[in-house]
C-alpha positions in Angstrom: 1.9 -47.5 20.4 4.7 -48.8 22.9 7.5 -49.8 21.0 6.9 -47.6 18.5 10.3 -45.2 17.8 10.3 -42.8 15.1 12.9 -43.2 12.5 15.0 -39.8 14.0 18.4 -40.7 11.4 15.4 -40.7 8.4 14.3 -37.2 10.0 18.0 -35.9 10.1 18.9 -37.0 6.8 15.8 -35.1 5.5 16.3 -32.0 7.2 19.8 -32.1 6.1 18.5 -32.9 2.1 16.5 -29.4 2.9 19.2 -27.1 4.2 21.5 -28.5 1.3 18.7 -27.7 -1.1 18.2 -24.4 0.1 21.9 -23.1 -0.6 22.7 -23.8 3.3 26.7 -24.1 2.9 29.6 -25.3 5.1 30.8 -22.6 7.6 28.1 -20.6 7.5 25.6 -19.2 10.4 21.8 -19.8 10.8 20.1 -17.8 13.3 17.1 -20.1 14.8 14.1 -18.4 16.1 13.3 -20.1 19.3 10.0 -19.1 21.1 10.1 -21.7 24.1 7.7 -24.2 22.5 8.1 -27.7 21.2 8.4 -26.9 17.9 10.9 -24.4 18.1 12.5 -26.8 20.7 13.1 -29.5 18.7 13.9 -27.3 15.3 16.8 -25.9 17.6 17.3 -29.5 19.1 17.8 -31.0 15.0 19.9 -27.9 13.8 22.4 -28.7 16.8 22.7 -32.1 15.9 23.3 -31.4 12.4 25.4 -28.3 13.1 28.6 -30.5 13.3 28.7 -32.4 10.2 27.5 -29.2 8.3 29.8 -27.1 9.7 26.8 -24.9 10.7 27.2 -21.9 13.5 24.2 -22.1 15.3 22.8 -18.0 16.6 19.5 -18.5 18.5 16.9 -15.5 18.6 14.2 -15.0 21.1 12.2 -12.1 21.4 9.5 -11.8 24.4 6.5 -9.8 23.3 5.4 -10.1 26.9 1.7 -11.2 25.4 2.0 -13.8 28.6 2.2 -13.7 31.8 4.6 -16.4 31.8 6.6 -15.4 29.2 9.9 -14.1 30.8 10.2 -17.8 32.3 10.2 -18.9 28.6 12.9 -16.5 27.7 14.7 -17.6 30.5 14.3 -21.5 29.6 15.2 -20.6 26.2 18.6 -18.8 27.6 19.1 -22.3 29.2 18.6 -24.3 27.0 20.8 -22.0 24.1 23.6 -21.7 26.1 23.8 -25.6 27.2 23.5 -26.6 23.4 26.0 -24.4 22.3 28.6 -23.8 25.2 27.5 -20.3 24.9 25.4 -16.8 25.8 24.5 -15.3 22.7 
């Protein structure tokens, strides 16, 4: 599978298609839900990279249930990660 890259402009553009098709309008805020985990990671990761050209203003939500042991490091990566995407602590 080396050499294999997935088409991430074909992913953008569909994700984008969606957010158009769901009423998603220029200037307007989304709040992501962000638990810590790939998929949430890469949601957020797509969202910021599409937040520019849409005009989008990007709010990310976490909320620790404390289910894990481990789960106040996620909140913290999840701070991280939030505040170096968006130049912000919110």
């Amino acid at each position: 599978m080396s050499g294999i890259r997935p088409n991430s402009d074909g992913f953008l553009k569909q994700v984008e298609s969606g957010l158009v098709e769901a009423g998603v309008m220029p200037g307007e805020g989304l709040v992501v839900a962000v638990s810590g985990g790939v998929d949430s990671v890469v949601l957020l990761d797509v969202l910021h990279r599409l937040s520019g050209p849409l005009d989008l203003w990007l709010h990310v939500a976490h909320l620790d249930h404390q289910l894990r042991p481990d789960s106040a490091a996620d909140a913290i990566f999840v701070q991280t990660l939030a505040a170096s995407l968006l130049g912000r602590h919110d």
